[in-house]
C-alpha angles and dihedrals in degrees: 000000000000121000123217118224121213116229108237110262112265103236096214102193098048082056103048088052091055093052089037082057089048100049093047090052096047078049091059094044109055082044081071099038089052078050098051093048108048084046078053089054100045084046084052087043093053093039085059090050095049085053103052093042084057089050095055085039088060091041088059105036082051086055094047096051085045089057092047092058092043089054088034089060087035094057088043097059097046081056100063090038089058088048088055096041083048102049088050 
């Protein structure tokens, strides 16, 4: 003789309230996720501003140290004008 076995009662409440906790905590924690990544993406945004500043910064200093040579070779050459104005 075979004997049935009964499956266990499914107690449905308890497990609406374990997929209700879950879902509240998937919930929370793609909210964070959504945080974290938008603080990722004003970090990257900044990151982006720092670097072109850097960029113009180099432009510039580039253009100042182009003007100093240009005075450097300026001032040379009046010095050499004034040596010869001066010998003759």
């Amino acid at each position: 003789m075979e004997v049935e076995t009964v499956p266990p009662a499914v107690d449905l409440k308890e497990m609406a309230k374990q997929l209700t906790k879950m879902l509240k905590h998937l919930l929370t924690t793609n909210r964070q996720l959504e945080n974290d990544a938008a603080e990722i993406q004003a970090g990257m945004d900044e990151l982006h501003r720092m670097q072109e500043t850097a960029s113009l910064s180099d432009e510039v200093h580039k253009s100042i140290e182009d003007k100093v040579n240009e005075t450097w070779h300026y001032l040379r050459n009046a010095r050499m004008i004034l040596q010869v104005t001066k010998s003759t």
